[in-house]
C-alpha positions in Angstrom: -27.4 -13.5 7.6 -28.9 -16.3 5.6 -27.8 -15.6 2.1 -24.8 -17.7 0.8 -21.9 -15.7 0.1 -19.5 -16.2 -3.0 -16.0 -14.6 -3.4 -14.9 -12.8 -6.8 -11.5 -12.4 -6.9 -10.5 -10.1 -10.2 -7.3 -11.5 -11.5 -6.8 -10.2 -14.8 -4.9 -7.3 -14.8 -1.9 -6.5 -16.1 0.2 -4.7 -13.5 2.2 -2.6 -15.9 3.4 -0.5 -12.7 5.7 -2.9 -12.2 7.5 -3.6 -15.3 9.7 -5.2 -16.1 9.0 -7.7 -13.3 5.3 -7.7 -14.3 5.2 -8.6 -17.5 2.0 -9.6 -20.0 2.7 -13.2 -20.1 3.5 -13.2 -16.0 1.9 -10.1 -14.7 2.2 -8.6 -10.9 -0.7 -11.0 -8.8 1.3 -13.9 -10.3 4.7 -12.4 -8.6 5.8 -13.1 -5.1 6.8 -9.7 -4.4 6.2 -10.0 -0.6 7.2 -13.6 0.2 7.0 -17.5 -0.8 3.4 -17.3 -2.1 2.2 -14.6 -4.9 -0.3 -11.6 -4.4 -3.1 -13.9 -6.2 -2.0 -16.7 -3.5 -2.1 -14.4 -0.7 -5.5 -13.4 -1.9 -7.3 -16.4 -2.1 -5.9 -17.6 1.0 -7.6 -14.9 3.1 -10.7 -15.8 0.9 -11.3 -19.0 2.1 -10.8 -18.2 5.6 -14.0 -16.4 5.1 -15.9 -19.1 2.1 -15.1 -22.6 1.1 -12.9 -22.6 -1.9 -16.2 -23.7 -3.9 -17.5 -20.5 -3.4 -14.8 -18.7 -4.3 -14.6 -17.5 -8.2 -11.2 -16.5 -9.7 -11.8 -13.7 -13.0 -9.1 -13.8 -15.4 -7.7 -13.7 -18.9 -7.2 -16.9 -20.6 -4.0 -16.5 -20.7 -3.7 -16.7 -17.5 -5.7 -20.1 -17.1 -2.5 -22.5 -16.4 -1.3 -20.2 -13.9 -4.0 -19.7 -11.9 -5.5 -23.7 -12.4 -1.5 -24.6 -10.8 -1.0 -21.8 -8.4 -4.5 -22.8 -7.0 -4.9 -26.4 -7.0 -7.9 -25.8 -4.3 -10.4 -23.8 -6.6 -12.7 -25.8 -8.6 -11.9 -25.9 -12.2 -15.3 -24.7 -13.0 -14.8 -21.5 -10.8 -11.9 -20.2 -13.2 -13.9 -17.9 -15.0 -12.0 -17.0 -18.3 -12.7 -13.2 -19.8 -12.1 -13.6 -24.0 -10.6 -9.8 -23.6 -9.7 -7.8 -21.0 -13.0 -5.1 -20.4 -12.1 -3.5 -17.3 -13.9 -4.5 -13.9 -18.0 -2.9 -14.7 -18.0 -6.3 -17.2 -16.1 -8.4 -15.4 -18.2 -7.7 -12.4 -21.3 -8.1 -14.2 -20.2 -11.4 -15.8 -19.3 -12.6 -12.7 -22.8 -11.6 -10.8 -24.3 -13.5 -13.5 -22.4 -16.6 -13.1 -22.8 -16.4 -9.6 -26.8 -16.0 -9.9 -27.2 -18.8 -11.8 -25.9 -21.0 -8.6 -28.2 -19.2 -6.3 -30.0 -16.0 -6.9 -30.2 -14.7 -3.1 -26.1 -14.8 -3.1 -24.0 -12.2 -1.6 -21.0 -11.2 -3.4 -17.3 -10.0 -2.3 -15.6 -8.6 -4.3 -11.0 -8.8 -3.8 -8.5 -7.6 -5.8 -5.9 -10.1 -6.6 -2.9 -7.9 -6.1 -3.2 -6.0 -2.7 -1.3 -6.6 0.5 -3.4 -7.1 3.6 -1.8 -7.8 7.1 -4.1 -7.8 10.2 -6.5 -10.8 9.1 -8.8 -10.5 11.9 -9.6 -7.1 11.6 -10.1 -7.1 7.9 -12.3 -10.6 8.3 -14.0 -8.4 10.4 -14.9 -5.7 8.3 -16.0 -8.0 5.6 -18.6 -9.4 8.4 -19.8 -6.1 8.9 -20.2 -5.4 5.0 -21.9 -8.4 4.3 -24.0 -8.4 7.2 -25.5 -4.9 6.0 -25.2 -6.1 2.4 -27.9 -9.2 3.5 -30.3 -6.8 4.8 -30.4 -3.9 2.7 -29.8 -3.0 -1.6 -27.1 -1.4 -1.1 -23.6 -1.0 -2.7 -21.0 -1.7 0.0 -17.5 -0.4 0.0 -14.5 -1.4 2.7 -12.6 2.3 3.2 -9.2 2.3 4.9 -8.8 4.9 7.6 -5.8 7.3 6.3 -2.0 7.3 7.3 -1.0 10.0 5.1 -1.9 12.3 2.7 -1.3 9.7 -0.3 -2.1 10.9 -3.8 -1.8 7.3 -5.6 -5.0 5.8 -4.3 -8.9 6.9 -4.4 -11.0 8.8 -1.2 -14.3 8.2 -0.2 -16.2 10.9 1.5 -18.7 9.7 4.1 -21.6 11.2 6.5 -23.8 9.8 8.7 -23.8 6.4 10.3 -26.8 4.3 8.7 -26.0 0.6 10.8 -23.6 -0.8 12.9 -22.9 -4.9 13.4 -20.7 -5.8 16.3 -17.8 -3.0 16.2 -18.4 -1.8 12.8 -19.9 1.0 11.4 -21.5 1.7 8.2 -21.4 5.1 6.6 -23.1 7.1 3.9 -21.0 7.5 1.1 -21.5 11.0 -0.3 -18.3 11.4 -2.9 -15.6 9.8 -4.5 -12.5 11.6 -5.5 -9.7 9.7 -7.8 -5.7 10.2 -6.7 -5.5 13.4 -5.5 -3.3 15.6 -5.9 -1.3 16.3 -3.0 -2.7 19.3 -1.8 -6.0 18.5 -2.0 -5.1 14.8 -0.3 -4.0 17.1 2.2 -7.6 18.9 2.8 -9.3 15.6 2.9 -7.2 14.5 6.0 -8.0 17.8 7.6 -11.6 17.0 6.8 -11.9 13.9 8.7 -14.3 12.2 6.5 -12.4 11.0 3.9 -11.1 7.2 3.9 -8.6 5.5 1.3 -10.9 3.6 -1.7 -9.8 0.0 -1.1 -11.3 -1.2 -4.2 -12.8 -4.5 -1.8 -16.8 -4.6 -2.4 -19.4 -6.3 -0.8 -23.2 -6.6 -2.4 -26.4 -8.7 -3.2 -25.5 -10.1 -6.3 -29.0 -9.1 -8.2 -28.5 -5.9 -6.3 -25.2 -5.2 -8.3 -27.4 -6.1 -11.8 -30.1 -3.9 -11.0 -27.5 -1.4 -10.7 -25.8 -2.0 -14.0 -29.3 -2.4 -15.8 -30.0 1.3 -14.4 -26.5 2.9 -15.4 -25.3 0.5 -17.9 -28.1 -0.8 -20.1 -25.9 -1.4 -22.7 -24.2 -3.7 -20.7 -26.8 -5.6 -19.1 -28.7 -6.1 -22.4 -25.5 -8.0 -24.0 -24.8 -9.8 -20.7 -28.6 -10.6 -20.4 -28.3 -12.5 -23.5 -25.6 -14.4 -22.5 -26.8 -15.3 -19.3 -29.6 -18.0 -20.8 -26.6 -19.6 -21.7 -24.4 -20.4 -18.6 -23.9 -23.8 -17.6 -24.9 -25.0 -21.7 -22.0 -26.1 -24.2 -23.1 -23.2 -25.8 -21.5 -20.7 -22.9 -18.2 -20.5 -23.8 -19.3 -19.7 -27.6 -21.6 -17.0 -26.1 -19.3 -15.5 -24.1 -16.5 -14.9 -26.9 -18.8 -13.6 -29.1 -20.3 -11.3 -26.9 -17.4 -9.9 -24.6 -15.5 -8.3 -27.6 -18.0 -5.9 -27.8 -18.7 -4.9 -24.4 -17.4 -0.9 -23.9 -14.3 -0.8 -21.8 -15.8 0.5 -18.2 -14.2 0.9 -14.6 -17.3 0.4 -11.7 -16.1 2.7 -10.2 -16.8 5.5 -12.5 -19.5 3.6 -14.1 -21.5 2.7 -10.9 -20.2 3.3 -7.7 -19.9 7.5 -8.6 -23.4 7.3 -9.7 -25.3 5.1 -7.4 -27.7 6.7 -4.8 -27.4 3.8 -2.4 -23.9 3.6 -1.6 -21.7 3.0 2.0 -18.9 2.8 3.4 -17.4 0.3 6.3 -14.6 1.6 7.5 -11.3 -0.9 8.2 -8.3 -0.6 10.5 -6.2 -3.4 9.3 -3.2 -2.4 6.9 -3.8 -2.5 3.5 -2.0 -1.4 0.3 -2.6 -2.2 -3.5 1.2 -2.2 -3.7 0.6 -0.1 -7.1 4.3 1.1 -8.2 8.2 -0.2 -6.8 8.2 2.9 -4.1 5.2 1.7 -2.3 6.5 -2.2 -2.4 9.5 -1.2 -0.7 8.2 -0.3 2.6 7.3 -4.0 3.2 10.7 -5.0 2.4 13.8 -5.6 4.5 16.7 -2.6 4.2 20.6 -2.3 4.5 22.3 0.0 6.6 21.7 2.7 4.3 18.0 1.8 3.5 18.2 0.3 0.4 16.2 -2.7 -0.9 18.4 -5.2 -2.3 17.5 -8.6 -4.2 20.5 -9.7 -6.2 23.1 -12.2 -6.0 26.2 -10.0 -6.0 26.0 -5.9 -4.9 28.3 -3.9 -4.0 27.9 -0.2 -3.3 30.0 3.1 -2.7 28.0 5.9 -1.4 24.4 4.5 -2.0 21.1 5.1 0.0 17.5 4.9 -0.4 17.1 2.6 -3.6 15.6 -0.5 -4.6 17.6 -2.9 -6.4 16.0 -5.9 -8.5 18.6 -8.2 -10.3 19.3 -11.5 -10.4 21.7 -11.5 -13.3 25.7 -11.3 -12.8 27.3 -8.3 -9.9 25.7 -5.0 -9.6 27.7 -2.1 -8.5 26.8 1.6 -7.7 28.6 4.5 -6.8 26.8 7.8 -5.3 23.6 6.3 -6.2 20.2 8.3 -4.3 16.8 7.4 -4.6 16.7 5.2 -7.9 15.3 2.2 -9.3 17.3 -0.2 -10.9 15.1 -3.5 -12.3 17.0 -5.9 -14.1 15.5 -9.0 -16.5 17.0 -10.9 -19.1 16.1 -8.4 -21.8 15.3 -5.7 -19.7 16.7 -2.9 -17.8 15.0 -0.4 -15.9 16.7 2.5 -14.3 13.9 5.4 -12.9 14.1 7.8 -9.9 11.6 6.4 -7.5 9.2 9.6 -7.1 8.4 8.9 -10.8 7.9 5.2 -10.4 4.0 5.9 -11.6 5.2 7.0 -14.8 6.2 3.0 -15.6 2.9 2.6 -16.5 3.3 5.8 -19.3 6.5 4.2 -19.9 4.8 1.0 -21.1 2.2 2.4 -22.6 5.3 4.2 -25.1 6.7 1.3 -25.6 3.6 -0.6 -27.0 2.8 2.3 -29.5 6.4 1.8 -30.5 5.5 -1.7 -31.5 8.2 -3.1 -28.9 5.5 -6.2 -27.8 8.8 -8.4 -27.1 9.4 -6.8 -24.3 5.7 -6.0 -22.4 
């Protein structure tokens, strides 16, 4: 593998899952849900294991710039790329394959969420090997799939086929569907089927590769980010870029690529991996009492109490025949949900904006 490879690591979402920890001024890759360093931190740290932290880009809002720029002293300033408006990941991937060509047009590109857990570094390095050795040799879009646990209905499936290339111990797959968050019967079936693996969201491609892609499916898209591109590295970038990015239609690439690509695959990855999307699916990475409740507060005590998750860090907390719940306490805030509707904090925000309650998103 010759090409140079360059790490984009998306950090500009707001995490609304977890409210009202994740909120829009401190949002969830910025928390330190699982430990002393945040989800972002976490990120980038497996990053440069695999690039030097000059090749490794960091997407974001600018609102977020002073958090990321002192939560990541060892990323070039330069390589905080600041989104005007949040467009969802088609233009923030495009933007970012542009910025990226500019430095060298043979570049591979990795794509990382900010905000997922990962344990098992050497297994998921490896994976990422195996992706962007295949990537190097061949135009096509390259996913990382997670080999099932359980029928979950809160993440994406990708169905593969046949093997098209192997590097070491790793396989790559044809990717012949997509399916978003099942529900659970159907995640059900796909387990049964036995060709199904959990969408990580992790992507691995030639950067030109992923433009030719967009030009094909979004020309929209690539025409406005074409325009811009003549621009990077100029005083006039940052001018360009605000003008332009307002106008750019809100896209996922998922749905606006990867469902509609011909030349797509899949390496499949055994290390454990979660986009620790909602308070349930934190909790299993988290250390329980006797009667398997998650508890960060100063001061709790309980009568008759099992299976919640407790957040708050504000005076005593007491319970009494308590099952099941959340209870999330800010300074402004409290949350109390059961936990097997903990997606529907996202609804829940989304309520709360219409309501014109900003003060406390």
């Amino acid at each position: 593998m010759s090409q140079e490879v360059y790490v984009v690591v998306m950090a500009g979402g707001a995490g609304t899952r977890f409210w009202p920890k994740s909120r829009q001024k401190n949002p969830k890759q910025f928390l330190k849900l699982l430990g002393r360093a945040s989800l972002l931190q976490d990120t980038v740290l497996r990053a440069t294991r695999f690039v030097a932290p000059e090749h490794c880009l960091i997407l974001t809002d600018q609102a977020y710039f002073e958090q990321v720029k002192e939560s990541l002293p060892e990323i070039p300033l330069e390589n905080i790329v600041l989104e005007p408006v949040n467009r969802d990941t088609a233009p923030c991937l495009a933007l970012a394959a542009l910025k990226i060509l500019a430095l060298n047009k043979d570049a591979l590109m990795v794509v990382l969420p900010s905000d997922h857990y990962i344990s098992d570094e050497g297994e998921f390095l490896q994976a990422l090997q195996t992706a962007c050795n295949h990537a190097a040799n061949h135009d096509d879009l390259v996913t990382i799939g997670i080999e099932p646990l359980s029928p979950a209905t809160s993440y994406g499936y990708v169905g593969f086929e046949h093997v098209v290339g192997e590097f070491g111990t790793g396989k790559v797959l044809k990717v012949i569907r997509f399916i978003e968050k099942p529900p659970a019967a159907v995640a059900a079936s796909l387990l049964r089927e036995g060709n199904f693996l959990w969408n990580s969201g992790i992507f691995v491609w030639q950067a030109r590769v992923l433009l030719a892609n967009i030009e094909k499916y979004l020309p929209e898209l690539f025409g406005a980010l074409n325009e811009f591109a003549s621009t990077i590295g100029t005083e006039k970038e940052a001018d360009n870029l605000a003008q332009i990015y307002p106008t750019l239609p809100r896209l996922s690439i998922d749905y606006a690529i990867m469902e509609k690509a011909k030349r797509v695959v899949v390496v499949p990855g055994s290390f454990q991996w979660d986009d620790v999307g909602s308070w349930s699916a934190l909790e299993k990475y988290l250390p329980k009492d006797e009667r398997n409740n998650v508890v960060n507060s100063n001061y709790y005590v309980a009568l008759d109490t099992s299976g919640c998750i407790i957040d708050c860090q504000k005076g005593l907390v007491a319970t009494i025949g308590l099952k099941d719940l959340i209870i999330i306490q800010m300074d402004d805030v409290l949350l109390v949900a059961k936990k097997d509707r903990d997606q529907d904090v996202k609804q829940l925000v989304a309520k709360m904006e219409q309501a014109g309650l900003h003060d406390y998103l």
